[in-house]
TORGUKOL-994301 format. One record per residue (C-alpha): residue number from 1; chain; x, y, z. Coordinates in pm, 1 decimal. Example, Ala and Ser with C-alpha at 12.3 -4.5 7.8 and 13.67 -1.06 7.14 Angstrom:
residues 2
> 1 / A / 1230.0 / -450.0 / 780.0 .
> 2 / A / 1367.0 / -106.0 / 714.0 .
end
This chain:
residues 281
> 1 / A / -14530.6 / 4254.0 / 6266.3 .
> 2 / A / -14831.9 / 4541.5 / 6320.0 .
> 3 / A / -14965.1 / 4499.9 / 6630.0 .
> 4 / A / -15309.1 / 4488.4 / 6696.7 .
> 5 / A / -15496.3 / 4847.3 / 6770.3 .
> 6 / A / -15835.1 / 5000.4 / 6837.8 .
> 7 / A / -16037.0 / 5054.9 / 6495.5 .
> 8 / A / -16352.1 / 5205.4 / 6382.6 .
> 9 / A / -16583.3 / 4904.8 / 6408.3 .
> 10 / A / -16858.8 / 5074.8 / 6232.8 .
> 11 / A / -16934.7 / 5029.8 / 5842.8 .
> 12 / A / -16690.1 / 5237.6 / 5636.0 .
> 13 / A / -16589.1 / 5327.9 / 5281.7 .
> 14 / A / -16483.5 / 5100.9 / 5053.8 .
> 15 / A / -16071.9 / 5180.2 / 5035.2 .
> 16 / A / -15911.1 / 5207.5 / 4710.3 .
> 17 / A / -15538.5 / 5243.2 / 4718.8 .
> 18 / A / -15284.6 / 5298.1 / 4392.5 .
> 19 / A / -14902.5 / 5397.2 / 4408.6 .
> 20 / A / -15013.7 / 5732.5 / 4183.8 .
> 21 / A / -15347.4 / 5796.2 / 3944.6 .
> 22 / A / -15354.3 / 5451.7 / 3772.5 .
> 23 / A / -15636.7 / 5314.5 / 4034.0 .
> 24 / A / -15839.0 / 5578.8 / 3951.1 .
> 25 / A / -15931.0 / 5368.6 / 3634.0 .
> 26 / A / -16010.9 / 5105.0 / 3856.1 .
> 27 / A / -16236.1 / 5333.9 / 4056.6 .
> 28 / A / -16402.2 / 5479.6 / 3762.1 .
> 29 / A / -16524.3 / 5140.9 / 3649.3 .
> 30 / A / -16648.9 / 5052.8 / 4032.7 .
> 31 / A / -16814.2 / 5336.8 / 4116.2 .
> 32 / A / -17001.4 / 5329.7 / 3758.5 .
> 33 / A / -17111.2 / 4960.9 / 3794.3 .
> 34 / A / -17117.6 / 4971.0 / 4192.8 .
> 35 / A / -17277.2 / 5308.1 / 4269.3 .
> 36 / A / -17451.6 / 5292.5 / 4564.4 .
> 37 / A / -17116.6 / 5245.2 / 4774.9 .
> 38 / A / -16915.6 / 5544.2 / 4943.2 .
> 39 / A / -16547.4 / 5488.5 / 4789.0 .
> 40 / A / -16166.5 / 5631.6 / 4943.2 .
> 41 / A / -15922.8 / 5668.8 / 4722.5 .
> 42 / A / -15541.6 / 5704.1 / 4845.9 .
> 43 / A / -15301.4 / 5775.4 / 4595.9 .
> 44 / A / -14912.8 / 5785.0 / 4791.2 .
> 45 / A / -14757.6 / 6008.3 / 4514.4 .
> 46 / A / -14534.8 / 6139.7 / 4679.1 .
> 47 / A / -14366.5 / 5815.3 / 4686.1 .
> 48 / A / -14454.6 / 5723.3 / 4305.7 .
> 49 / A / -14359.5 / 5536.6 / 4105.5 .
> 50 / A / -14320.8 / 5145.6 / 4281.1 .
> 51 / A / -14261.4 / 4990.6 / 3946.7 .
> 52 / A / -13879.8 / 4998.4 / 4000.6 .
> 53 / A / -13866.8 / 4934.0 / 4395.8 .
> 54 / A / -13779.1 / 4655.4 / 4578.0 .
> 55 / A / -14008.0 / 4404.1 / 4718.0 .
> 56 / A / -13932.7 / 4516.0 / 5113.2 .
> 57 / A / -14002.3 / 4877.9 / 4996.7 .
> 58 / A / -14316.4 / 4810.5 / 4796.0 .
> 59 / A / -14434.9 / 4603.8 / 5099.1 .
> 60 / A / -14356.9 / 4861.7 / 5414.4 .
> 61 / A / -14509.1 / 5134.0 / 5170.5 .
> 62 / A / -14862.7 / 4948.8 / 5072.0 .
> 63 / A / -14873.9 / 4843.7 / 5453.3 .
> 64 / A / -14844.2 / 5206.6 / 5558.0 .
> 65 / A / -15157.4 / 5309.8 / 5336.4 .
> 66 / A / -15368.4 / 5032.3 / 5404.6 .
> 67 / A / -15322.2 / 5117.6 / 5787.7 .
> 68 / A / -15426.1 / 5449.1 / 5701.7 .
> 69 / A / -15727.6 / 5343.5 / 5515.9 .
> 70 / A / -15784.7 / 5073.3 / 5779.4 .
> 71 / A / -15754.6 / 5406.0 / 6005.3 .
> 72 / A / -16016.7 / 5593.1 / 5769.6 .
> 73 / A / -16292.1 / 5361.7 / 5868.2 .
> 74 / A / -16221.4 / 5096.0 / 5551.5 .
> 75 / A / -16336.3 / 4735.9 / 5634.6 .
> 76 / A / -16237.8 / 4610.7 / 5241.8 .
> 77 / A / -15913.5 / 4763.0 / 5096.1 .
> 78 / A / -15873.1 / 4722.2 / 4698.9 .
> 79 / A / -15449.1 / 4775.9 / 4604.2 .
> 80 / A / -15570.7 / 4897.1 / 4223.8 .
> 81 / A / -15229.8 / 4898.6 / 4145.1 .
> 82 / A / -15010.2 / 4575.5 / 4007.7 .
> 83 / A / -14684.4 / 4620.9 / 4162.3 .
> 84 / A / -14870.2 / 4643.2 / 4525.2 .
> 85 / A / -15041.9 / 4358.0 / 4439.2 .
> 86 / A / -14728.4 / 4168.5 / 4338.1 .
> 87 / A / -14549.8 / 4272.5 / 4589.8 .
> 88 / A / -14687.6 / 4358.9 / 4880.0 .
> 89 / A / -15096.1 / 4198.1 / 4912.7 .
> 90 / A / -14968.0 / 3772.8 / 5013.7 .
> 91 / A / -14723.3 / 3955.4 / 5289.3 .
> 92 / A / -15045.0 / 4202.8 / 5418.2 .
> 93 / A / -15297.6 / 3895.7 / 5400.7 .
> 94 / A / -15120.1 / 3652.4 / 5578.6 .
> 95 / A / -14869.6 / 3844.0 / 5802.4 .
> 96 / A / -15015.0 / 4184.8 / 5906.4 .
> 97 / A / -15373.4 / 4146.5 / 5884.2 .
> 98 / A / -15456.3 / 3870.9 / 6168.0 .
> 99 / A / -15280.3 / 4139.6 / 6403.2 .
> 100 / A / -15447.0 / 4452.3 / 6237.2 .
> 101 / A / -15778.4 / 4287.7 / 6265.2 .
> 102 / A / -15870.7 / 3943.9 / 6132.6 .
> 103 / A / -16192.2 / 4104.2 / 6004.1 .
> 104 / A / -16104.2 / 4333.2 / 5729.8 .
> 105 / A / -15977.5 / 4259.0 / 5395.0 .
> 106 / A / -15700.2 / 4373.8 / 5153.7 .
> 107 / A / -15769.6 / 4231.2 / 4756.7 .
> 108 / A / -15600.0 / 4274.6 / 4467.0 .
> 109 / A / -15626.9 / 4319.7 / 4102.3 .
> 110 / A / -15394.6 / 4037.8 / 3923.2 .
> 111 / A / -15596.7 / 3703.6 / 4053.5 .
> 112 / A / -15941.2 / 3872.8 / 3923.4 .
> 113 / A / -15723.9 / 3955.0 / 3568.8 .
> 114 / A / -15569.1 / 3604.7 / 3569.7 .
> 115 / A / -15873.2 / 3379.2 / 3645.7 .
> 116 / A / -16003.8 / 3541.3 / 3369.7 .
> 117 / A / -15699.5 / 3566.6 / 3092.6 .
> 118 / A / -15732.2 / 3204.1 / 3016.2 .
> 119 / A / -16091.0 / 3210.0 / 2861.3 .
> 120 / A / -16012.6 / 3522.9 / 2615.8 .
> 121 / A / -15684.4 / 3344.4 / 2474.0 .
> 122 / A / -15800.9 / 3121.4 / 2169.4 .
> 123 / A / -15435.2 / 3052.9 / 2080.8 .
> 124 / A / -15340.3 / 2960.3 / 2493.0 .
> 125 / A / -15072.5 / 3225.8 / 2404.4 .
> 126 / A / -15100.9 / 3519.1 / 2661.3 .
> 127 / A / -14917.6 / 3845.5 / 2654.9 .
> 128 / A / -14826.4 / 4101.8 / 2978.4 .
> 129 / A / -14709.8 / 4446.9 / 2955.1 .
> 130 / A / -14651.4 / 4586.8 / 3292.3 .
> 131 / A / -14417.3 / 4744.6 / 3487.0 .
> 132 / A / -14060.9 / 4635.8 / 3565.0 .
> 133 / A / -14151.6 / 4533.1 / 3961.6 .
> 134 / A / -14464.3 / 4371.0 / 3844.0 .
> 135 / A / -14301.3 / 4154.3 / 3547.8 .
> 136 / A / -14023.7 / 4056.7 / 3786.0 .
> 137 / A / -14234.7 / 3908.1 / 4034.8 .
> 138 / A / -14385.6 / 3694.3 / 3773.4 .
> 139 / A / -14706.5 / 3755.4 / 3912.6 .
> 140 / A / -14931.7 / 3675.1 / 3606.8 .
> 141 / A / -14740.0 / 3346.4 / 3470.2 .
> 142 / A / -14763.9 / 3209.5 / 3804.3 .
> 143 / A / -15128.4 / 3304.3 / 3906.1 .
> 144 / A / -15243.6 / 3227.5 / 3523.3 .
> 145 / A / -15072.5 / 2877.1 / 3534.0 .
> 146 / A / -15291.4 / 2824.6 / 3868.9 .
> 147 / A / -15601.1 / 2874.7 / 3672.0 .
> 148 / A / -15471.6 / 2792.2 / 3306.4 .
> 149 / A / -15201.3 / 2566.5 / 3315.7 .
> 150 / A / -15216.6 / 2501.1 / 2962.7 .
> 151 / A / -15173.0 / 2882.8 / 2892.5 .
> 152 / A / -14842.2 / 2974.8 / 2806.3 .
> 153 / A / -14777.7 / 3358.5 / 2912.0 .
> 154 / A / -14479.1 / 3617.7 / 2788.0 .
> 155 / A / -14396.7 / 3938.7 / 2956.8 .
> 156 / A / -14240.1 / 4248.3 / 2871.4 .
> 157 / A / -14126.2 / 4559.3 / 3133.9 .
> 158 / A / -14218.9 / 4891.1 / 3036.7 .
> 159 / A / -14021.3 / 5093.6 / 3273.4 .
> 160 / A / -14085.6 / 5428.3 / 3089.1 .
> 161 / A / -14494.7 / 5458.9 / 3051.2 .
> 162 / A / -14608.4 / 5544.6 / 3398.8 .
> 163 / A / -14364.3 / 5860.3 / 3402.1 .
> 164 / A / -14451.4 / 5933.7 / 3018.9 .
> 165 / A / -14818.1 / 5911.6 / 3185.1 .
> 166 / A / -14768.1 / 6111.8 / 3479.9 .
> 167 / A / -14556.6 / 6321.5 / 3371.6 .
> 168 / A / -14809.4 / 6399.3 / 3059.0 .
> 169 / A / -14620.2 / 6328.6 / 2798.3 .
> 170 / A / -14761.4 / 6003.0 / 2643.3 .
> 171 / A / -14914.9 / 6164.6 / 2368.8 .
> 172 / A / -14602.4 / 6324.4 / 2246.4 .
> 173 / A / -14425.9 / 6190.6 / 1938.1 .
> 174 / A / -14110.8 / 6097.8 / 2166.3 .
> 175 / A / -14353.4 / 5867.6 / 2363.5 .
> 176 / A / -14379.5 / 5651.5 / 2025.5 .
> 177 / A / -14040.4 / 5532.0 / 2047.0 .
> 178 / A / -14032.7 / 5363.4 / 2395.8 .
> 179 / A / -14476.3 / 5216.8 / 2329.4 .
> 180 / A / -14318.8 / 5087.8 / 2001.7 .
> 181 / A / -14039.7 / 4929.3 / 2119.0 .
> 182 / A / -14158.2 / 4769.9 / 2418.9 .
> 183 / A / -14482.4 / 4642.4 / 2198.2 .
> 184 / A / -14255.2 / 4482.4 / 1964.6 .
> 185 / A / -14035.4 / 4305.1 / 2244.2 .
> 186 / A / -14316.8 / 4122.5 / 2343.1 .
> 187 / A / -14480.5 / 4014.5 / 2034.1 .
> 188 / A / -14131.5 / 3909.2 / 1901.9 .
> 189 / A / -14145.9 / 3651.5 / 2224.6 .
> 190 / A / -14476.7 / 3444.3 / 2032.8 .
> 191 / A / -14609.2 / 3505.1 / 1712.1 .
> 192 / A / -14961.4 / 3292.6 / 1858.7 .
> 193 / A / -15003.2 / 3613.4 / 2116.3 .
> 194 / A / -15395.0 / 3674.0 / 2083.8 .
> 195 / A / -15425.4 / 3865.6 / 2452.8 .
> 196 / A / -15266.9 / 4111.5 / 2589.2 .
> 197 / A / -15341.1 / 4191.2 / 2962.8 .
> 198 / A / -15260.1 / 4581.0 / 2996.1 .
> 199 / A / -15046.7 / 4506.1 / 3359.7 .
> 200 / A / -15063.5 / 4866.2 / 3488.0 .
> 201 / A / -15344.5 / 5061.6 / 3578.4 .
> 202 / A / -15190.8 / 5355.8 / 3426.0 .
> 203 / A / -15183.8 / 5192.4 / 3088.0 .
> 204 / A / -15546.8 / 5217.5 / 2976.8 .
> 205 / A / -15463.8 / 5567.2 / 2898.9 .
> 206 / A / -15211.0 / 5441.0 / 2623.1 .
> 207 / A / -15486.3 / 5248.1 / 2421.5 .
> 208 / A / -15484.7 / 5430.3 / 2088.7 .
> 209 / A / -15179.3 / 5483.1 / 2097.4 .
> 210 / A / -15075.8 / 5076.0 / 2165.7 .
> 211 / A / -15315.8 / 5049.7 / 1864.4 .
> 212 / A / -15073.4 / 5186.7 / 1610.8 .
> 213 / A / -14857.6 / 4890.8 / 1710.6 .
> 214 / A / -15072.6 / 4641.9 / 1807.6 .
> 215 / A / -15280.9 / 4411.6 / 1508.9 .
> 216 / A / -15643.0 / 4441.8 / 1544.2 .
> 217 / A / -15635.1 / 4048.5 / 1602.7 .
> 218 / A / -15498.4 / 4106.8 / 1957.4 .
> 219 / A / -15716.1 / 4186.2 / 2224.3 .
> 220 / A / -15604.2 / 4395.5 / 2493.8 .
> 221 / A / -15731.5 / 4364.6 / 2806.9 .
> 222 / A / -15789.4 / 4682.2 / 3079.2 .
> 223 / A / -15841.1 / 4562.4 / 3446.0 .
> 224 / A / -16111.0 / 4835.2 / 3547.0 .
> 225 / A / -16423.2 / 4593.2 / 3456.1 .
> 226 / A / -16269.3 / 4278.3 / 3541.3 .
> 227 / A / -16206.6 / 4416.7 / 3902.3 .
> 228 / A / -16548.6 / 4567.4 / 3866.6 .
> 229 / A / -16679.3 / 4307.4 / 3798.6 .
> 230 / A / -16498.0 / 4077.8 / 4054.0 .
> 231 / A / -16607.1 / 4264.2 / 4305.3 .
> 232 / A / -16935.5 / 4232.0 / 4261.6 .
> 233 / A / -16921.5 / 3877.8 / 4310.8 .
> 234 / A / -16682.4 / 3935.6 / 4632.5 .
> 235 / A / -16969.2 / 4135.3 / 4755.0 .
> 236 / A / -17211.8 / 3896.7 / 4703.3 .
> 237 / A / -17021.1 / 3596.7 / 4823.3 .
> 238 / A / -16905.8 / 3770.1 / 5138.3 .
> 239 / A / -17242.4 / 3921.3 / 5293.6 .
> 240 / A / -17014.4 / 3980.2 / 5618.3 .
> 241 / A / -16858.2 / 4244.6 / 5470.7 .
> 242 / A / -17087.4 / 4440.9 / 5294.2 .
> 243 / A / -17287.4 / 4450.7 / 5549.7 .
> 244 / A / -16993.5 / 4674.2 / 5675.0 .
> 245 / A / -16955.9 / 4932.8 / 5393.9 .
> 246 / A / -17149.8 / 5234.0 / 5386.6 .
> 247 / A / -17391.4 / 5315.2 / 5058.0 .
> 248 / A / -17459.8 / 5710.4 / 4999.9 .
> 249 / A / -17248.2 / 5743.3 / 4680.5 .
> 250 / A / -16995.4 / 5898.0 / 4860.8 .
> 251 / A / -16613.3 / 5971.4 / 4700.2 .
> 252 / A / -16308.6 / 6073.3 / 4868.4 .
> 253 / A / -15972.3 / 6116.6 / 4715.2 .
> 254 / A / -15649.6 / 6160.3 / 4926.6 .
> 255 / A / -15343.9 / 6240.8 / 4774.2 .
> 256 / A / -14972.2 / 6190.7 / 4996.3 .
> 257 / A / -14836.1 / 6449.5 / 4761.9 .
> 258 / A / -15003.4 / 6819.1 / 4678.7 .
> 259 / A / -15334.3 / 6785.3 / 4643.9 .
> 260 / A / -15405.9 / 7098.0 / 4370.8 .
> 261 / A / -15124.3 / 6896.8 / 4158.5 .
> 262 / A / -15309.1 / 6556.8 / 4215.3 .
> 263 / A / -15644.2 / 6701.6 / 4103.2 .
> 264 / A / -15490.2 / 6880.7 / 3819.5 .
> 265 / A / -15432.1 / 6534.0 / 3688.9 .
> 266 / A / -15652.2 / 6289.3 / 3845.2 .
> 267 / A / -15935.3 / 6427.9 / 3574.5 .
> 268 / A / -15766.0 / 6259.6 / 3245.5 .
> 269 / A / -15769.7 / 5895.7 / 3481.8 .
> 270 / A / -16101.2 / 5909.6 / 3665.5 .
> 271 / A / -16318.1 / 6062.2 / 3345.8 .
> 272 / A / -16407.4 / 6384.9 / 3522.3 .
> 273 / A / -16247.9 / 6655.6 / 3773.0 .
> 274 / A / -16198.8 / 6587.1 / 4122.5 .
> 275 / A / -16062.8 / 6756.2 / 4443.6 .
> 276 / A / -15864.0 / 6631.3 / 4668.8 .
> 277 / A / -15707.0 / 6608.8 / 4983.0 .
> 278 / A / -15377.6 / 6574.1 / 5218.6 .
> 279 / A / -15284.9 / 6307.4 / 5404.2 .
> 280 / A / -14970.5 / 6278.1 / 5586.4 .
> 281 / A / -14760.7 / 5958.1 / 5623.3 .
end
């Protein structure tokens, strides 16, 4: 349990929090259709990846960040990053935030990917491709089938693409093998798969490459606009808290790990360079 402590009360940034660079996707699609808001990104890289961590170590990780973000003067926390969101967000809502402050709010970016899933699938055949810690928590069936029920949804765990991503090396012909192989383990599962939800916010950057093994028929599905999107309404549903985030167009970026190796990367995610900064956990 996190007891309760003194926070900024003012209005604040909007907090955007990813295990690595994958929610900088998500952050290049809000700040493009959201613009007017001042943003805080928080990658903990130096802990990266969570896709293979347990639940308890996913959880006391995520809570750590959104405390710091909380900390930072964030009233709204987004975890752009499946595996928090599997993992860590139902523990933070219910458990930790009533004592952090009952005020402020921690979303996610599967229920915003899953309301919507069921009205792109034609055949009611859905496909997932995330990581190993996401795909275990069975996440998406479970919050599809809340929405969809009549939706039937097959996974796959693709344990290798966020290093071949981070470690820049998903454009290399030895990436092809493990894309390939992990592609055709889920479409082997349903031969009716029309949609294919992208489960990692890494994996937009693998899009031309999934096409080589993916039939044109398919959709596939990248959460940056959907969250976008969702957000929006959030907003507008929840006057209460925008009233309490601050709108100068403002970006931060804070990095757990070295910040001139963060930036070095963070460009080929977020669409353009960026600099950022230290924090210490």
């Amino acid at each position: 349990m996190v007891l309760k402590k003194e926070l900024h009360k003012g209005p604040g940034p909007i907090g955007i929090f990813d295990s690595g660079y994958g929610g900088l996707t998500i952050l290049k699609e809000i700040s493009k259709q959201l613009p007017q808001y001042d943003y805080l990104y928080l990658g903990d890289n130096a802990r990266a990846p969570y896709g293979t961590r347990s639940f308890e170590t996913v959880y006391q990780y995520t809570l750590e960040c959104v405390n710091h973000l909380f900390d930072k003067g964030c009233h709204l926390v987004i975890l752009a990053c499946n595996t928090a969101s599997a993992k860590a967000l139902r523990n933070i809502q219910q458990k930790d935030l009533p004592n952090i402050d009952p005020n402020r709010r921690v979303l996610g970016v599967i229920r915003p990917t899953t309301e919507l899933a069921g009205t792109l699938t034609k055949t009611k055949h859905v496909g997932v491709l995330g990581t190993t810690g996401t795909v275990i928590s069975n996440s998406y069936p479970i919050e599809i089938h809340k929405f969809h029920p009549d939706v039937k949804v097959f996974q796959e765990a693709c344990p290798m693409w966020v290093p071949l991503i981070e470690n820049k090396e998903f454009n290399n012909e030895g990436s092809n093998y493990f894309i390939e192989k992990n592609v055709k383990a889920l479409l082997k599962q349903s031969d009716k798969i029309d949609t294919i939800i992208l489960g990692c916010t890494h994996y937009p950057l693998l899009e031309n490459k999934l096409r080589q093994y993916i039939p044109q028929h398919i959709q596939l599905v990248s959460q940056g606009d959907i969250v976008a999107k969702g957000l929006i309404d959030y907003l507008k549903r929840h006057p209460e808290i925008e009233s309490k985030c601050i709108k100068t167009g403002k970006l931060e970026f804070y990095t757990t790990e070295t910040p001139e190796n963060f930036s070095s990367q963070a460009g080929k995610f977020f669409g353009k360079e960026i600099v950022a900064k230290h924090l210490a956990l």
